[in-house]
KEZAZA-253924 format. One record per residue (C-alpha): residue number from 1; y negated, z negated, x. Coordinates in nm, 3 decimals. Each point is the difference from the previous one (the first is absolute). Layout:
BEGIN
R kefi      yy      zz      xx
R  NUM       Y       Z       X
...
# end
This chain:
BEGIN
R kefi      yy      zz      xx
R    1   9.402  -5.911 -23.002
R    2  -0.141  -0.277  -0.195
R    3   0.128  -0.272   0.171
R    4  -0.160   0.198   0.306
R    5  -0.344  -0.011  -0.145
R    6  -0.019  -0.333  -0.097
R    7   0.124  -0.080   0.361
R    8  -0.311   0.209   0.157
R    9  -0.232  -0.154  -0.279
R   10   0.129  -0.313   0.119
R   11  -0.057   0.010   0.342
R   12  -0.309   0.085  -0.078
R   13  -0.111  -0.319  -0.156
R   14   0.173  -0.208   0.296
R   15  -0.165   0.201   0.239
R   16  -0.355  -0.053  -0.213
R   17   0.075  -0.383  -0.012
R   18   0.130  -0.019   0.379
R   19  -0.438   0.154   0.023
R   20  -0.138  -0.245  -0.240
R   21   0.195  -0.302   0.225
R   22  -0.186   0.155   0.279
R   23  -0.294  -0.041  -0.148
R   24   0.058  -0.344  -0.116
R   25   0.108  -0.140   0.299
R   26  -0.237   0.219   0.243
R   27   0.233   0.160   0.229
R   28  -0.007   0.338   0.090
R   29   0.364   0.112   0.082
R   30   0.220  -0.288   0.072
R   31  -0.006  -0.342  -0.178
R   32   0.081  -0.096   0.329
R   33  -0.373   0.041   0.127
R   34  -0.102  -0.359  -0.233
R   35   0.250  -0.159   0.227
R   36  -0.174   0.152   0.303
R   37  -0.327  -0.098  -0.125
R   38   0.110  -0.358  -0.062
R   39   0.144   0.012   0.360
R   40  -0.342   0.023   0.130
R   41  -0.186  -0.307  -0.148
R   42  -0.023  -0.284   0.224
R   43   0.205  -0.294  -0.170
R   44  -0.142  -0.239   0.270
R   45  -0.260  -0.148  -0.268
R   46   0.072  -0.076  -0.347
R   47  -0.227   0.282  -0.193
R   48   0.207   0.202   0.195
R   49   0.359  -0.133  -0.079
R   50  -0.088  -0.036  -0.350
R   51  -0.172   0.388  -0.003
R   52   0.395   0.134   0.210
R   53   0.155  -0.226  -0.274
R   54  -0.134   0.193  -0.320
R   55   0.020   0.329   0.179
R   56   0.376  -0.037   0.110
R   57   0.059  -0.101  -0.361
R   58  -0.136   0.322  -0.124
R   59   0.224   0.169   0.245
R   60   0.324  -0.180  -0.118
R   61  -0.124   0.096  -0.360
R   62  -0.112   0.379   0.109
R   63   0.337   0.048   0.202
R   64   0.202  -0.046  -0.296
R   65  -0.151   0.196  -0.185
R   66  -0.061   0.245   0.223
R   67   0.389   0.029   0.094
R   68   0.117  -0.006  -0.357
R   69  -0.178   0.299  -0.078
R   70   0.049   0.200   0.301
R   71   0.346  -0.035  -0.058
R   72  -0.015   0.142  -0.313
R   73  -0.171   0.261   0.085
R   74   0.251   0.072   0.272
R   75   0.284  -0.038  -0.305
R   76  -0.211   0.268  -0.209
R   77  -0.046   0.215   0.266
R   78   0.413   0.004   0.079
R   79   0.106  -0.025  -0.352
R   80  -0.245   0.352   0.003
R   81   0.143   0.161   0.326
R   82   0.378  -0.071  -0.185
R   83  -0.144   0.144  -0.333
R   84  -0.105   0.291   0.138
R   85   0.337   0.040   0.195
R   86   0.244  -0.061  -0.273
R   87  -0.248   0.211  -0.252
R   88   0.038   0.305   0.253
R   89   0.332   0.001   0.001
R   90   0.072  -0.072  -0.345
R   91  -0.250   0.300  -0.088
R   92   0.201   0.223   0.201
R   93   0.264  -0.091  -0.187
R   94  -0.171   0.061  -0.336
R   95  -0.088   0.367   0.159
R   96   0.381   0.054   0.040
R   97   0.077  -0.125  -0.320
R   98  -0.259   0.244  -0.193
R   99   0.188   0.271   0.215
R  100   0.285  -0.073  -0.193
R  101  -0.170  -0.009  -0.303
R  102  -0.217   0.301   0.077
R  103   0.344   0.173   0.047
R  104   0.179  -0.118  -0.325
R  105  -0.259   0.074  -0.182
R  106  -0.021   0.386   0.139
R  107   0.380   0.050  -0.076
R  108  -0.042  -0.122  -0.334
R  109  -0.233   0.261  -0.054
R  110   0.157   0.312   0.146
R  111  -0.167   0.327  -0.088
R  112   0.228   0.096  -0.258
R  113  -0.062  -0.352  -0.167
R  114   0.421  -0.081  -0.034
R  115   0.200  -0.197   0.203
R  116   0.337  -0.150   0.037
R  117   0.039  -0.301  -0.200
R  118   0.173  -0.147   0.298
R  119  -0.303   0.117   0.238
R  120  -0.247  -0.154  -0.292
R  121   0.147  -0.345  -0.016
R  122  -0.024   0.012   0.414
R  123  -0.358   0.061  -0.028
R  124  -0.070  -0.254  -0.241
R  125   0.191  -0.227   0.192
R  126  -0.266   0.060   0.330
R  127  -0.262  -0.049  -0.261
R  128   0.132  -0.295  -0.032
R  129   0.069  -0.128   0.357
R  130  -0.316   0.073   0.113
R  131  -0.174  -0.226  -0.246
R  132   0.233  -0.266   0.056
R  133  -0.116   0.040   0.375
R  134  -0.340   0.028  -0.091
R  135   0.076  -0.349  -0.134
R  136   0.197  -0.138   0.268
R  137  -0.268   0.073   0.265
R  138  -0.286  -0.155  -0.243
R  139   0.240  -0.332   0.014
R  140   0.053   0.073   0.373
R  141  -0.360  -0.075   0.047
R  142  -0.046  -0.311  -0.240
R  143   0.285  -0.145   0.183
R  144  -0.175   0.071   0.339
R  145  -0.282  -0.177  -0.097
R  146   0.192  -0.265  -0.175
R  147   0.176  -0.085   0.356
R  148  -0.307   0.016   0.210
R  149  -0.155  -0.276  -0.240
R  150   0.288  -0.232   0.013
R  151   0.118   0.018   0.354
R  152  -0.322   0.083   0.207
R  153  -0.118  -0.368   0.153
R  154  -0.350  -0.045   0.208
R  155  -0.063  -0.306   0.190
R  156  -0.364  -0.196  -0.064
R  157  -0.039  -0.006   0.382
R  158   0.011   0.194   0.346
R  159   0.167  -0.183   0.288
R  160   0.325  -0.016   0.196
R  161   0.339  -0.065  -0.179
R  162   0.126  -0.336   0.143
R  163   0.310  -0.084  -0.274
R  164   0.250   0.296  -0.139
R  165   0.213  -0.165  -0.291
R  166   0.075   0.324  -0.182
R  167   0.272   0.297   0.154
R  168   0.045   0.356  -0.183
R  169   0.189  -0.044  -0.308
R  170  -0.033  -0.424  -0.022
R  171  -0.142  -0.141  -0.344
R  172  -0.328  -0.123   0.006
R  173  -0.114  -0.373  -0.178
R  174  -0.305  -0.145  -0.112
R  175   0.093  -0.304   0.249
R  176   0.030   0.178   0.299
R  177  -0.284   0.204   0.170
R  178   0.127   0.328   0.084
R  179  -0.220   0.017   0.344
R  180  -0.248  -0.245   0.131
R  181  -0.269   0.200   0.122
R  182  -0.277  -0.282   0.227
R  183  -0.371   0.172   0.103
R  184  -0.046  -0.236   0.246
R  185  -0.400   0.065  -0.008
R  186   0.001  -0.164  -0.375
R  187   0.276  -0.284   0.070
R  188  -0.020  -0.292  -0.268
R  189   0.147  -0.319  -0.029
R  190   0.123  -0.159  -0.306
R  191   0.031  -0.348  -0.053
R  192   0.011  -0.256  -0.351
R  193  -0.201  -0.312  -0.057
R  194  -0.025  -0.269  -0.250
R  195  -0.289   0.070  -0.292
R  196  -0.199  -0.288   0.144
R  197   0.006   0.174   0.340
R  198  -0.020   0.348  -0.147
R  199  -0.332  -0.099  -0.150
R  200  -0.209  -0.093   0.335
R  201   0.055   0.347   0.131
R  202  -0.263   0.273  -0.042
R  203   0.048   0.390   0.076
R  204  -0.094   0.040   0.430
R  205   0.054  -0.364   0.076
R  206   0.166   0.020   0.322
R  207   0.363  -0.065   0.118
R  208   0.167  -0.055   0.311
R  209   0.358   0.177   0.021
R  210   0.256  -0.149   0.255
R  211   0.303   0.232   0.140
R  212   0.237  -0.112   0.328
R  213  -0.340  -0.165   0.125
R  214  -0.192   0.294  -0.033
R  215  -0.314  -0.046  -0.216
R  216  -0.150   0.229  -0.212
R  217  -0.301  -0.027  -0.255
R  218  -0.054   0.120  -0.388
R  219  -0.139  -0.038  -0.296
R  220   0.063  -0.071  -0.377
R  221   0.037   0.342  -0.218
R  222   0.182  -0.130  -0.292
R  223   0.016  -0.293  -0.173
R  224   0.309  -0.023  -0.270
R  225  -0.077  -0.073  -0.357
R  226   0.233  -0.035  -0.159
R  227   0.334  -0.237   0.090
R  228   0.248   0.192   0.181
R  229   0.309  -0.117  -0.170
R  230   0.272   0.045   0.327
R  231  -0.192  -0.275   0.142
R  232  -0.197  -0.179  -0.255
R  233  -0.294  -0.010   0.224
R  234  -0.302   0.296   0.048
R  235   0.037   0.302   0.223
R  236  -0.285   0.046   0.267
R  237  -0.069   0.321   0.194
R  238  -0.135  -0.004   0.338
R  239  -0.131   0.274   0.227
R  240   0.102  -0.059   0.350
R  241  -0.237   0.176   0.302
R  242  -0.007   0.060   0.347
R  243   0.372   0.181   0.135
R  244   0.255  -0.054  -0.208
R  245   0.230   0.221   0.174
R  246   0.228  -0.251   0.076
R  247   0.015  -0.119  -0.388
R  248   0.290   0.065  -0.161
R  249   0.018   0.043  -0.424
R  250   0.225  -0.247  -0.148
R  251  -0.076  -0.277   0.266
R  252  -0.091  -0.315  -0.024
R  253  -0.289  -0.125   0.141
R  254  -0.266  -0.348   0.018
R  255  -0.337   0.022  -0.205
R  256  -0.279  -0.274   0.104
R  257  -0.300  -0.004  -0.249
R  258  -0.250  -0.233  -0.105
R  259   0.034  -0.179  -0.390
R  260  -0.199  -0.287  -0.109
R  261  -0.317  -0.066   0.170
R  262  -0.175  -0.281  -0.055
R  263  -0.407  -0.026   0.201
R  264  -0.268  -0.266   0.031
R  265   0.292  -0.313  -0.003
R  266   0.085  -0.250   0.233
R  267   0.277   0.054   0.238
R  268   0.144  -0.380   0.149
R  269   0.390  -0.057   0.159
R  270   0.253   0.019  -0.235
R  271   0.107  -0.356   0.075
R  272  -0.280  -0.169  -0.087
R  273   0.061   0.048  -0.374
R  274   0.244  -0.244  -0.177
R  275   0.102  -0.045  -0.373
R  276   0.016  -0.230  -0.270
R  277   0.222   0.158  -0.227
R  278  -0.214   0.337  -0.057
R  279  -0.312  -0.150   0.119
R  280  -0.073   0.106   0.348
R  281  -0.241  -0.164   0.146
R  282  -0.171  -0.107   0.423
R  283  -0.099  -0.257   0.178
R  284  -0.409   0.046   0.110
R  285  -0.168  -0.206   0.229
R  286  -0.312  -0.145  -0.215
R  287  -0.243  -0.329   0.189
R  288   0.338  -0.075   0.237
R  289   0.260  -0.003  -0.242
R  290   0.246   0.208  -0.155
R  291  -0.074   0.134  -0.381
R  292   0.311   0.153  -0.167
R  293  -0.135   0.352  -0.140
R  294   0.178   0.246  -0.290
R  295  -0.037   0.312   0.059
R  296   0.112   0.348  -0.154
R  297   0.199   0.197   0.240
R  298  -0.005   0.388   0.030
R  299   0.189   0.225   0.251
R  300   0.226  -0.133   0.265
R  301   0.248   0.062   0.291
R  302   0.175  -0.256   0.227
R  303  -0.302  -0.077   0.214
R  304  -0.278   0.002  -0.215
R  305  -0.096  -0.046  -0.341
R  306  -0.300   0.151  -0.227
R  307  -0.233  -0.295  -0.256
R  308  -0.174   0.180  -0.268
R  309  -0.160  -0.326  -0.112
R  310  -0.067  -0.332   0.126
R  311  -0.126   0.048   0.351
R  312  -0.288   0.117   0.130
R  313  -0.029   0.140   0.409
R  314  -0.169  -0.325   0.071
R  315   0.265  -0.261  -0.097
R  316   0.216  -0.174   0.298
R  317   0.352   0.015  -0.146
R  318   0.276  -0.192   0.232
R  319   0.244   0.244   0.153
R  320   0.188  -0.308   0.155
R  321   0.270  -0.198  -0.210
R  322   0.064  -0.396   0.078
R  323   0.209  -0.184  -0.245
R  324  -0.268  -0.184  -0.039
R  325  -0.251   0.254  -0.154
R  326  -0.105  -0.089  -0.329
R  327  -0.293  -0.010  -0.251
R  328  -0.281  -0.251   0.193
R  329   0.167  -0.026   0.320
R  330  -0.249  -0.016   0.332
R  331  -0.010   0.322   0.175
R  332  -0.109   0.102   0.384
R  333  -0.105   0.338   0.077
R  334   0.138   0.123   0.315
R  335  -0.301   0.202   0.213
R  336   0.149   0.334   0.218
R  337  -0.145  -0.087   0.352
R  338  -0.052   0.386   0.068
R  339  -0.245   0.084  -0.252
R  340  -0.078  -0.356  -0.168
R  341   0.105   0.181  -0.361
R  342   0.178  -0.251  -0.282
R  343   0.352   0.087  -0.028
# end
């Protein structure tokens, strides 16, 4: 009976904290209604993305703690409903057991207040038996409660069952997930980068997710921070949109996003920069001859090349090599016929 009241008092408080969430993340019945609400904002401009950004990051955030407690409350209310069962028929079986005891204690006190000795020492032993029972059902119901605490297991999450690793009567392990349970309306991606990476990322910067040339977009919801040890690089969490239906969980998959940036710099062709040891440096085109140039170098792929410092948009660098290209040498300038611009 008390293990039944602190059950009740304890649904109570999950059911008064599943109200409070409601307040604090201003839905009315379902936590599902943010989502709906974040469905609605046109991400076509960026107040917009940024504004369904924050709001589906309150949703992954109000979801999980949404789902934690409802499944609690749905563990108090059947740890309750099994209480009240096993307390029913336990009590039943306390009513018998008082019968006994109602009985042996009427024969051992016949009208005539004697008795057998023999019939005495039978009496006493009901006495006896029924407390012991009295006990037995008491332990019957600690026990009861003691099993539905160790063995009754909720998932976090609502959605279809796509992996079964577990059969009746198998062991469970810490390394294996009994069930993999996917909601394919909240389907992340998880991926590891490098520190230096890890730090140029910022909570709803966007992703691009590739899957058998199917493309789907996302966002950033969690950025690692601390060094996952498996991998020795940081964990980054993902939330992909559109249909995911044909996702799978455990699959892998491509993610495209934007890292460094680098604005205001000039932009020339990656072979127009050579070296002197660590020196890079250009050729310009300054009064008809060539004027080697250092420069710092930035960003770069295999076609072009970023310089932070050392030109400026209104320099003439060569973009032509001759073996004969060197510090002084007499330049021409080739004209484009079609629009008469310097090349």
């Amino acid at each position: 009976m008390d293990n039944l009241e602190k059950a009740k008092d304890d649904l109570k408080e999950k059911e008064q904290e599943l109200e409070d969430l409601k307040v604090e993340y201003d839905f009315h019945e379902d936590v599902d209604e943010i989502k709906d609400y974040a469905d609605s904002i046109d991400r076509d401009t960026p107040q917009g993305a940024a504004q369904y950004a924050a709001i589906m990051q309150r949703y992954q955030l109000a979801a999980t703690e949404v789902k934690t407690v409802e499944g609690t409350i749905a563990q108090y209310k059947s740890t309750i409903d099994q209480l009240e069962g096993t307390i029913e028929d336990l009590q039943d079986n306390i009513n018998s057991t008082y019968d006994s005891y109602s009985q042996a204690v009427t024969a051992d006190n016949i009208t005539n207040g004697e008795i057998l000795e023999g019939k005495k020492q039978a009496s006493q032993n009901s006495i006896s038996q029924a407390e012991i029972g009295i006990s037995q059902a008491q332990l019957g119901i600690e026990q009861a409660q003691e099993n539905l605490d160790a063995y009754t297991i909720t998932a976090t999450i609502s959605g279809i069952i796509e992996t079964v690793n577990l059969k009746e009567h198998d062991f469970a392990t810490s390394s294996n997930p009994a069930f993999v349970i996917a909601n394919k309306n909240t389907m992340t991606a998880t991926y590891y980068v490098s520190e230096d990476i890890r730090n140029t990322f910022t909570l709803g910067q966007k992703i691009v997710l590739e899957k058998d040339n199917t493309f789907y977009d996302g966002e950033v919801i969690e950025i690692g921070s601390a060094l996952d040890t498996a991998t020795g690089l940081f964990k980054i969490k993902a939330a992909v949109r559109g249909d995911t239906s044909a996702l799978l969980s455990g699959t892998k998959a491509t993610i495209t996003t934007d890292t460094y940036h680098e604005k205001n710099v000039v932009i020339i062709p990656y072979d127009s920069v050579y070296y002197d040891g660590a020196q890079a440096y250009v050729y310009t085109v300054v009064d008809g001859k060539a004027k080697k140039t250092d420069v710092t170098t930035g960003l770069y792929d295999i076609e072009q090349i970023v310089i932070t410092e050392g030109l400026t948009k209104e320099d003439t660098i060569i973009t032509t090599w001759s073996a004969q290209l060197r510090d002084g040498v007499e330049v021409s300038v080739r004209e484009n016929e079609a629009d008469n611009t310097q090349e």
